[in-house]
DSSP file (Angstrom, degrees, kcal/mol; ACC not computed):
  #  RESIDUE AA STRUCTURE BP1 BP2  ACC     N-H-->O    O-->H-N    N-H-->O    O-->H-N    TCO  KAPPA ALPHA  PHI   PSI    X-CA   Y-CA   Z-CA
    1    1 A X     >        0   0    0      0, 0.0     4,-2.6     0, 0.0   110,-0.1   0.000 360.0 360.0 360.0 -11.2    4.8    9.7    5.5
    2    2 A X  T  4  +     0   0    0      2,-0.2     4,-0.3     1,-0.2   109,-0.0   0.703 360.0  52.0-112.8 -12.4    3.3    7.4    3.2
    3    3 A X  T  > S+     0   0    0      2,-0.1     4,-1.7     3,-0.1    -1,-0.2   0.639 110.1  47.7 -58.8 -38.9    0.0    8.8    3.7
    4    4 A X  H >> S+     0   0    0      2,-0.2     3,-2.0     1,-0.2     4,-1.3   0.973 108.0  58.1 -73.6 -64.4    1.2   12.2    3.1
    5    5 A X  H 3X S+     0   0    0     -4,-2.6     4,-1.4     1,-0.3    -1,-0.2   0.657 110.2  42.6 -25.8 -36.6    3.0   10.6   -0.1
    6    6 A X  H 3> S+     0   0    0     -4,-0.3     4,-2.4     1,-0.2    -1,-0.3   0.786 114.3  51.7 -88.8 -29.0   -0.6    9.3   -1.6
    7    7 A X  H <X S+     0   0    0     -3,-2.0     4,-0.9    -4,-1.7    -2,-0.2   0.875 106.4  49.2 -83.2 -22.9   -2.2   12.2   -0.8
    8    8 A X  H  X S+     0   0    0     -4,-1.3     4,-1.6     2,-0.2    -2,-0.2   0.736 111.5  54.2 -47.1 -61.1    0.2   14.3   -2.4
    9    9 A X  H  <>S+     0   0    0     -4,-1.4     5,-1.9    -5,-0.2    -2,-0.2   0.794 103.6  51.8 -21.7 -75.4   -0.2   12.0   -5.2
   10   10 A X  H  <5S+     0   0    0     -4,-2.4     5,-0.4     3,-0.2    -2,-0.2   0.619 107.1  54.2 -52.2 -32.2   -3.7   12.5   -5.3
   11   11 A X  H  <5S+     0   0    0     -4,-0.9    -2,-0.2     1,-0.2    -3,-0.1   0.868 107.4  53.3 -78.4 -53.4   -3.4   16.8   -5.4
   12   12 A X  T  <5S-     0   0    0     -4,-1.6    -1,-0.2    -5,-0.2    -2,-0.2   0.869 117.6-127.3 -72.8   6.2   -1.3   16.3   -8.1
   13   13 A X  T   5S+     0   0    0      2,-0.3    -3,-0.2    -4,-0.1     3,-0.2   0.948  70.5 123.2  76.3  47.5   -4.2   14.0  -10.0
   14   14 A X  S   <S+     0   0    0     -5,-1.9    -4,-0.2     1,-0.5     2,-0.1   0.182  82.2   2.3-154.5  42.0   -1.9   11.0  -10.7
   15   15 A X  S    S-     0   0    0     -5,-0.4    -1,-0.5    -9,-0.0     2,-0.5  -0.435  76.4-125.7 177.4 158.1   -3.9    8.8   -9.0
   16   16 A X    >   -     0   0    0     -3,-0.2     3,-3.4    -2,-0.1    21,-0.2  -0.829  14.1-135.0 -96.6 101.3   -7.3    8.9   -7.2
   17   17 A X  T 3  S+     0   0    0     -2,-0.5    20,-1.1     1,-0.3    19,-0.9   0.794 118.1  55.3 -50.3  -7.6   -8.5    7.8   -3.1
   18   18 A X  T 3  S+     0   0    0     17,-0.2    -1,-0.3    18,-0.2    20,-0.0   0.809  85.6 121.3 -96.8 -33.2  -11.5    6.3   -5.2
   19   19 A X    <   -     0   0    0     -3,-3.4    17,-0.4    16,-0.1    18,-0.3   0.156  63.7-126.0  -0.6 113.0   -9.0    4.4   -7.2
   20   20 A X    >   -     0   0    0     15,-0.1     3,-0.8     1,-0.1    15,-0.2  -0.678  10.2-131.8 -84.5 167.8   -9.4    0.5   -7.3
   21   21 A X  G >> S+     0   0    0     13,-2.8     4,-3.6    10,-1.2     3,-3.2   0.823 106.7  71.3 -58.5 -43.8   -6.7   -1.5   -6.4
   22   22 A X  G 34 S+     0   0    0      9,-0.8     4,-0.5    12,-0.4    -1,-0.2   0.755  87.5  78.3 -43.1 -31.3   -7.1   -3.7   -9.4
   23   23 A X  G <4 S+     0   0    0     -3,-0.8    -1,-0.3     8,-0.2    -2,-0.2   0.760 111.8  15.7 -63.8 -30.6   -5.7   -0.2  -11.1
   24   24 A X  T <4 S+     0   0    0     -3,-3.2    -2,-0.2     1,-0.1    -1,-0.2   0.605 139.4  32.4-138.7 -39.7   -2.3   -0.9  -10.2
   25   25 A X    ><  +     0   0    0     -4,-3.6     3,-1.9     1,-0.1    -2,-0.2  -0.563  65.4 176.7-125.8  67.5   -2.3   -4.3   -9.3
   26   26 A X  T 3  S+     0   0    0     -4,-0.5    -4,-0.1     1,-0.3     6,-0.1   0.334  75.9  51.4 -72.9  -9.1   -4.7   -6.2  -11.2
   27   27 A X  T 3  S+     0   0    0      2,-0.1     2,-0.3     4,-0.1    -1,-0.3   0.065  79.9 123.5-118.3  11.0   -4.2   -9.6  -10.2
   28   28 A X  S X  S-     0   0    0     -3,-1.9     3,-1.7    -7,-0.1     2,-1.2  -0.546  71.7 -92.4 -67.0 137.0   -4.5   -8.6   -6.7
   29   29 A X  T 3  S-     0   0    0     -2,-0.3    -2,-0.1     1,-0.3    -1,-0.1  -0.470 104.8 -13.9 -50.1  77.2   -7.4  -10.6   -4.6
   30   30 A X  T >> S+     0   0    0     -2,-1.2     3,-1.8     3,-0.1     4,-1.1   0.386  92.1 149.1 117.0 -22.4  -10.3   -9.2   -4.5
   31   31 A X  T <4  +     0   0    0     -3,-1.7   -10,-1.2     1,-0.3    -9,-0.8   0.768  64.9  71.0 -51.0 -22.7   -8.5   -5.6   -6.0
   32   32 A X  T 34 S+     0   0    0     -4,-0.4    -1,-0.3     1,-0.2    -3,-0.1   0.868 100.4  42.2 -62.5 -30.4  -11.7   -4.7   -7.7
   33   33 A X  T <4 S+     0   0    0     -3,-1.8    -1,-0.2   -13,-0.1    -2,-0.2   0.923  99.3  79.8 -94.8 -47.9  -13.5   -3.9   -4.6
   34   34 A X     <  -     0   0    0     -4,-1.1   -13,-2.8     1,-0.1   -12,-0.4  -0.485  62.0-149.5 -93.5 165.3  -11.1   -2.2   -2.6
   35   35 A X        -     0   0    0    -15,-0.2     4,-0.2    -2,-0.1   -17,-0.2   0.329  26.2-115.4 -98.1-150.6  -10.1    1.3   -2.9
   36   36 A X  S >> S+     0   0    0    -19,-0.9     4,-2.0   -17,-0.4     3,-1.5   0.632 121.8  51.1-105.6 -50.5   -6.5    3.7   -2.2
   37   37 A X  H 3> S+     0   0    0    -20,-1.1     4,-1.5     1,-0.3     6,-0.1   0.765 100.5  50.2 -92.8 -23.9   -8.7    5.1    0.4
   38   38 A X  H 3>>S+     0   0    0    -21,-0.3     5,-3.5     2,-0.2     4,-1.3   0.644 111.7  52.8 -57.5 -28.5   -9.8    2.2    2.0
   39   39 A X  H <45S+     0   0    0     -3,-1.5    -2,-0.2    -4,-0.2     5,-0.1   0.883 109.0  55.8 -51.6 -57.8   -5.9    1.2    2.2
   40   40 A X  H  <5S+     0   0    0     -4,-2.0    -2,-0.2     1,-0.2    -3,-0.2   0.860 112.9  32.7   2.7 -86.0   -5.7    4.4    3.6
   41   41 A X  H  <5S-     0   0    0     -4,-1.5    -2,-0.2    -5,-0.3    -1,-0.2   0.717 104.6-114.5 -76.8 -21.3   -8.2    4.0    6.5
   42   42 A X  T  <5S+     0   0    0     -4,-1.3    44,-3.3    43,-0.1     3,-0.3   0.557  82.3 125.6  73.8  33.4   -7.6    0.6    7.1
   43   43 A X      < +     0   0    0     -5,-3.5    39,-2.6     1,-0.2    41,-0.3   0.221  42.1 110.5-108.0  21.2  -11.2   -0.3    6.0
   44   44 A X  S    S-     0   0    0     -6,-1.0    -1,-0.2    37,-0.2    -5,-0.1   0.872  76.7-135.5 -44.1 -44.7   -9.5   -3.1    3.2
   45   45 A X        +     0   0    0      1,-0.3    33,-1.5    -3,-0.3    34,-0.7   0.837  54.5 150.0  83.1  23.8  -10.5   -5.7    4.8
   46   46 A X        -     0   0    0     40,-0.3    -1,-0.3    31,-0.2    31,-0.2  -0.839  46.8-123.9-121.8 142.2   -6.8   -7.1    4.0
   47   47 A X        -     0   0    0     28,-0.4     2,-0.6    29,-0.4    43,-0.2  -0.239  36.6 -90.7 -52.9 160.1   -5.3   -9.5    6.6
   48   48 A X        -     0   0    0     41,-0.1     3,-0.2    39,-0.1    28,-0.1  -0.915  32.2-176.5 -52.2  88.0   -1.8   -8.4    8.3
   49   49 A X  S    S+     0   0    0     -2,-0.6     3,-0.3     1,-0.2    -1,-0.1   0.435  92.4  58.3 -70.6 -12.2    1.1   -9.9    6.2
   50   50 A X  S    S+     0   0    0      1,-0.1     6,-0.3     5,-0.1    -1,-0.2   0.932 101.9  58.5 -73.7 -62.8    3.3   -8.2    9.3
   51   51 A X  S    S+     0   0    0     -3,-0.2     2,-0.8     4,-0.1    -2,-0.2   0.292  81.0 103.5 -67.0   1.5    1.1  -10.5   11.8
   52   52 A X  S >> S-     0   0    0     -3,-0.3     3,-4.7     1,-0.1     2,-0.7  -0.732  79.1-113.0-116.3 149.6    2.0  -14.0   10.5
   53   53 A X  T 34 S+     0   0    0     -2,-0.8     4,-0.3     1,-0.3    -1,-0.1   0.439 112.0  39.6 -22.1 -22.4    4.5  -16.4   12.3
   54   54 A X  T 3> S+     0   0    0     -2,-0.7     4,-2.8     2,-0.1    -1,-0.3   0.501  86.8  94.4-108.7  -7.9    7.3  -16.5    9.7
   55   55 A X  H <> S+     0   0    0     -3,-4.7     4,-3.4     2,-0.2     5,-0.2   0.972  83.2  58.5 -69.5 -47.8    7.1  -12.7    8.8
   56   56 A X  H >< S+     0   0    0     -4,-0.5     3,-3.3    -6,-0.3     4,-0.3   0.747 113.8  33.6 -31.1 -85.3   10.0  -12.1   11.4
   57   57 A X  H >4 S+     0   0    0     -4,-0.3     3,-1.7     1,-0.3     4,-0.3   0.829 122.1  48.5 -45.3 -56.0   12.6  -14.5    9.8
   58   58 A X  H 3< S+     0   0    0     -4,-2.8     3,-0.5     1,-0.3    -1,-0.3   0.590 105.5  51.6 -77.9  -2.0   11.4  -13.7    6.6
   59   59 A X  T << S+     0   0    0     -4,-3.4    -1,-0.3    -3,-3.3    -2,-0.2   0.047  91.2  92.2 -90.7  27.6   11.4   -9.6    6.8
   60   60 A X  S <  S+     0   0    0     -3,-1.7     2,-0.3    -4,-0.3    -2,-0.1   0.758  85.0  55.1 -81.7 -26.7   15.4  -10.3    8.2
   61   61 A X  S    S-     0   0    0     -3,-0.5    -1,-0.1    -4,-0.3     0, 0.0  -0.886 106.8 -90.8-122.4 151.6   16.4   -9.9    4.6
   62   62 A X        -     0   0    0     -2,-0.3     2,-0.4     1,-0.1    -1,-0.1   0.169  47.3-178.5 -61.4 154.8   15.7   -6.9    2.1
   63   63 A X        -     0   0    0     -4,-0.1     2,-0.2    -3,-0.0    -1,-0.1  -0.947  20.9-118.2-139.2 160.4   12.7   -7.3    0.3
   64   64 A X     >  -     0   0    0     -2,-0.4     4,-3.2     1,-0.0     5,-0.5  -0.621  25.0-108.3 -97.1 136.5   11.2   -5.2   -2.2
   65   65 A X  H  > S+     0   0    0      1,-0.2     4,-1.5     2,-0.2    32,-0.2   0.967 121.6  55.0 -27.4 -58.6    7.7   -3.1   -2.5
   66   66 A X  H  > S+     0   0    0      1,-0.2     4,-2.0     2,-0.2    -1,-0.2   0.915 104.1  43.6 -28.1 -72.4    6.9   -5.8   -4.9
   67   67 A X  H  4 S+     0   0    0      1,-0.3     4,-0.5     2,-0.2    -1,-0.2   0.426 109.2  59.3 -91.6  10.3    7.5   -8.9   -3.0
   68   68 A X  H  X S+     0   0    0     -4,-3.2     4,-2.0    -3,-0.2    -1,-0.3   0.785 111.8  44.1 -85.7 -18.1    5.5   -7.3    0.4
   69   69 A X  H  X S+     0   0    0     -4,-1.5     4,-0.9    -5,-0.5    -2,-0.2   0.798 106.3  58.4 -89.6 -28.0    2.5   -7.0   -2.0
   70   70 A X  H  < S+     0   0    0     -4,-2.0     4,-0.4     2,-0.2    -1,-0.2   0.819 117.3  41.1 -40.3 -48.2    3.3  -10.8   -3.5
   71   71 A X  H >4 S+     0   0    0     -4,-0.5     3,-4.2     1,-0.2    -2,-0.3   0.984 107.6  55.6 -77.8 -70.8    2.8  -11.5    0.2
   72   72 A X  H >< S+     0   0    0     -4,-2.0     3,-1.3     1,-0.3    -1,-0.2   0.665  97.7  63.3   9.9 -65.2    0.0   -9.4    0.9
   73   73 A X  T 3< S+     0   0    0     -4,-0.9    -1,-0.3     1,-0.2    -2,-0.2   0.584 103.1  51.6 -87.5   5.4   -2.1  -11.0   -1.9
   74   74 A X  T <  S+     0   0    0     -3,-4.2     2,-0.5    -4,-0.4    -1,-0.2   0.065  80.6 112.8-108.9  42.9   -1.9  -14.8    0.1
   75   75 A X  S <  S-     0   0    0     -3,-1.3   -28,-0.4    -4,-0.1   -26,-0.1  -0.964  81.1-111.7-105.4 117.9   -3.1  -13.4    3.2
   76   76 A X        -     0   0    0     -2,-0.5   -29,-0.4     1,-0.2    -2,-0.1  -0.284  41.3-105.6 -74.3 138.2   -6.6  -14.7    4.1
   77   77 A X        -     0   0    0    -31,-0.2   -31,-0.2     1,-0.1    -1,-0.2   0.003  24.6-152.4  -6.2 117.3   -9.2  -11.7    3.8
   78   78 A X  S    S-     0   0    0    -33,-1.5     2,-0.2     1,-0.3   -32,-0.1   0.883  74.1 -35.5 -79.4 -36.0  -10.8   -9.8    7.6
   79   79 A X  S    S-     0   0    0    -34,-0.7     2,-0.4     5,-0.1    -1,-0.3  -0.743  85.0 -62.2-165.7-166.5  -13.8   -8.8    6.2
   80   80 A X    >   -     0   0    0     -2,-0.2     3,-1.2     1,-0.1     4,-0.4  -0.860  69.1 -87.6-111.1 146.7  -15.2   -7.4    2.9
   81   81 A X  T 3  S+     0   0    0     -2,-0.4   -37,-0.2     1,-0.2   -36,-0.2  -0.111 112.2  25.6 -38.1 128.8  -13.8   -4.0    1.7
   82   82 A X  T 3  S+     0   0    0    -39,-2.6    -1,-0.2     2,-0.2   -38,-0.1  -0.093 106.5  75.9 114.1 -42.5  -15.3   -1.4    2.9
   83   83 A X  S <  S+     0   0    0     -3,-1.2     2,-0.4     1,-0.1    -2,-0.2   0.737  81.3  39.2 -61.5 -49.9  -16.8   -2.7    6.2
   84   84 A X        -     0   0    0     -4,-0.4     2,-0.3   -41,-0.3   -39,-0.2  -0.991  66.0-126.6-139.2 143.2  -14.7   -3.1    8.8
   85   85 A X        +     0   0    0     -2,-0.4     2,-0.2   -41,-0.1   -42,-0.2  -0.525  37.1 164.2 -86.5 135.1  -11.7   -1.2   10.4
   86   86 A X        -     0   0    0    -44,-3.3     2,-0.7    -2,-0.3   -40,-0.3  -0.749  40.9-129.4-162.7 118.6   -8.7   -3.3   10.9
   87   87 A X        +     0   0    0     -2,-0.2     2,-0.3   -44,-0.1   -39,-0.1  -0.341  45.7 157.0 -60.7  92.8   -5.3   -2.3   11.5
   88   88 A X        -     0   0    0     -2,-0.7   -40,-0.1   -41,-0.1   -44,-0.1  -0.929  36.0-151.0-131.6 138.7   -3.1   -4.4    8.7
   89   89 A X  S    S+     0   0    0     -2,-0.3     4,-0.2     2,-0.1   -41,-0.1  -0.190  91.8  76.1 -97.0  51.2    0.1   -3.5    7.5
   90   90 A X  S  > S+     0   0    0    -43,-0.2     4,-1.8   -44,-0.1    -1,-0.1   0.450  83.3  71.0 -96.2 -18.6   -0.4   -5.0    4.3
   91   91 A X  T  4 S+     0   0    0      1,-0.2    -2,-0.1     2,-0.2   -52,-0.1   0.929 108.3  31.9 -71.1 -44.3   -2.4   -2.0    3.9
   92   92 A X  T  > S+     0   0    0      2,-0.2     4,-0.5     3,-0.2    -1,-0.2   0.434 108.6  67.9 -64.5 -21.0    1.0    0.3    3.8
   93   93 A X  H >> S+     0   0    0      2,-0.2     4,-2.1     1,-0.2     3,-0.5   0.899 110.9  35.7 -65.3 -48.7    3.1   -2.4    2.2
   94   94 A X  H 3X S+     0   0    0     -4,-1.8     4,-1.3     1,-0.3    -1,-0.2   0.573 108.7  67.3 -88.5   2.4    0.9   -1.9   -0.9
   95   95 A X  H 3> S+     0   0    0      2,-0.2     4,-0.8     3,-0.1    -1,-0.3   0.719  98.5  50.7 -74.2 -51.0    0.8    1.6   -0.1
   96   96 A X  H XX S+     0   0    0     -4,-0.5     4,-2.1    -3,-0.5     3,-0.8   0.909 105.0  60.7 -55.4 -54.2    4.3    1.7   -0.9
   97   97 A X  H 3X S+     0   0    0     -4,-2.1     4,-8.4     1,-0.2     5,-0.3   0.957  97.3  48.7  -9.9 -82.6    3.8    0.2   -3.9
   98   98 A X  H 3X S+     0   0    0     -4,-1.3     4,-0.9     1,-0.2    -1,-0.2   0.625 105.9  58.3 -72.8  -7.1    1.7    2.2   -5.7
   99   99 A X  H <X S+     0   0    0     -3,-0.8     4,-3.5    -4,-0.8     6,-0.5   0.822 110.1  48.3 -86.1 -57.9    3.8    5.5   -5.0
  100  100 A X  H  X>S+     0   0    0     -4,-2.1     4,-1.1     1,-0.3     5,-0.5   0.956 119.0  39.4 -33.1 -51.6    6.7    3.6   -6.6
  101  101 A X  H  <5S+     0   0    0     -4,-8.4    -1,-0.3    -5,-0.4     3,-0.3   0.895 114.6  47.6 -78.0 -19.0    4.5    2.6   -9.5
  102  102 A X  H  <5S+     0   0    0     -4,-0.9    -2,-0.2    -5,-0.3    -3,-0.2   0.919 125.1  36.6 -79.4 -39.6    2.4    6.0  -10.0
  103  103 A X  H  <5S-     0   0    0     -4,-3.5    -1,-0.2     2,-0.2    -2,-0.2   0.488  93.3-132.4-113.9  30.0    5.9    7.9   -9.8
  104  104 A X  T  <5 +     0   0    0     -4,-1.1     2,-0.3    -5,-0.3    -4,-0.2   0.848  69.1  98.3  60.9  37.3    8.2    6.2  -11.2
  105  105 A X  S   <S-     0   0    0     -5,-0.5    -2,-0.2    -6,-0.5    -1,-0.2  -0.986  82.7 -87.6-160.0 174.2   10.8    6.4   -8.8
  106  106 A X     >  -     0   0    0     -2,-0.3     4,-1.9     1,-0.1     0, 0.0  -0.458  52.3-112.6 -76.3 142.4   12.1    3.8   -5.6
  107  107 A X  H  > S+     0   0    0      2,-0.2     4,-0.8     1,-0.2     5,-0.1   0.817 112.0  53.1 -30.6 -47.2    9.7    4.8   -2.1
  108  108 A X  H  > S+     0   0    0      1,-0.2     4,-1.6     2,-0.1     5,-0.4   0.992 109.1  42.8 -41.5 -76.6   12.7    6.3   -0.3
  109  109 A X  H  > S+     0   0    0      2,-0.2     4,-1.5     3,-0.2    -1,-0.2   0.702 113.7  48.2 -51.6 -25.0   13.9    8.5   -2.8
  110  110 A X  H >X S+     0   0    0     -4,-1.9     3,-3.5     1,-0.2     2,-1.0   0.729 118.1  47.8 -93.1 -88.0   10.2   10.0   -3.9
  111  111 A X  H 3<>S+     0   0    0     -4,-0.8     5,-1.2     1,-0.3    -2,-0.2   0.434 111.8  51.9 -18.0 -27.7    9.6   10.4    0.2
  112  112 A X  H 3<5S+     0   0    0     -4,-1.6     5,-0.4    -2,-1.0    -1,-0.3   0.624 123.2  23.5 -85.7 -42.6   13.0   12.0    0.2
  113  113 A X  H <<5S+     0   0    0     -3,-3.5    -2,-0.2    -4,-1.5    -3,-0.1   0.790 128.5  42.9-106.3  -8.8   12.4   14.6   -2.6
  114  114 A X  T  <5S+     0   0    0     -4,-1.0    -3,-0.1    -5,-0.2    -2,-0.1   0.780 134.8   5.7 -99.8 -56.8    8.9   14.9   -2.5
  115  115 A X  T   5S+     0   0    0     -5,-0.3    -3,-0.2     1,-0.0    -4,-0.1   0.883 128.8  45.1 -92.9 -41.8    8.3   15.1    2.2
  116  116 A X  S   <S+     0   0    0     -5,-1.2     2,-0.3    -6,-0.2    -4,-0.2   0.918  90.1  78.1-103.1 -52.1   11.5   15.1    3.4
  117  117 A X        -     0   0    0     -5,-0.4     2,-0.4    -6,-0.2    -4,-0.0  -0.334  67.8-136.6 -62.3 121.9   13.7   17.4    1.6
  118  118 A X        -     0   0    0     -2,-0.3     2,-0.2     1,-0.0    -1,-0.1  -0.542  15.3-122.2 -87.8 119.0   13.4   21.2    2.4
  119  119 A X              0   0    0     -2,-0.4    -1,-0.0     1,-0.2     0, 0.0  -0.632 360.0 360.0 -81.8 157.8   13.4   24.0   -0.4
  120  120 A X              0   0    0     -2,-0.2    -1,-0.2     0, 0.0    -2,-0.0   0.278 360.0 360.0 -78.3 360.0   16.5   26.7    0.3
C-alpha cells in the first residue's frame, strides 16, 4: 500500500521517483544520492533499522513516521545508492514519511482516503 501511495503521489506530480531524498529530508545521510525510486526498489543502499537488536523493545511503544526516519538516518550504510538490492525496511519507514509530508495528512488516514476507501 505504501507503494501504491507514492505512486499515486507521483501521477498526481507532487513529488517525483527521481526525487532525491535530501528533498524532503535534507539532513538525511547521504540523502543527495538516493532517490524515491531507489526507496522504492530497495536499491538505497540504507541499512535495516527493523534488523537491529533493540528495534523489538524499542518498536513496543508508538512511534511516529518521524522518529523511524531519526532512526533510519544512524543506521550504517549496505552499499552506495543505486547499486545494490537490499531488502531494508528503513526503506518504507521513510516511505511513510514522505507521503505524510508531500500530503499533508497522518499515513493512515491518506491510505485510508486515498487506497482504501471505496467510491459509492
Amino acid at each position: 500500500m505504501t507503494a501504491a501511495a507514492i505512486l499515486l503521489l507521483a501521477e498526481e506530480r507532487k513529488l517525483s521517483l527521481e526525487d532525491k531524498l535530501s528533498k524532503f529530508v535534507p539532513d538525511f545521510p547521504n540523502g543527495g544520492k538516493i532517490t524515491v525510486e531507489e526507496l522504492l526498489t530497495h536499491y538505497s543502499g540504507l541499512g535495516d533499522a527493523s534488523a537491529q537488536p533493540d528495534y523489538n523493545e524499542w518498536s513496543r511503544f508508538p512511534q511516529t513516521t518521524a522518529a523511524l526516519v531519526e532512526r533510519a538516518k544512524k543506521i550504517p550504510r549496505q552499499s552506495e545508492p543505486g547499486t545494490t538490492y537490499f531488502y531494508s525496511n528503513s526503506n518504507y519507514h521513510i516511505l511513510a514519511f514522505l507521503i505524510e509530508k508531500v500530503s499533508g495528512q497522518n499515513y493512515g488516514d491518506f491510505l485510508e482516503q486515498k487506497i482504501l476507501s471505496r467510491p459509492e
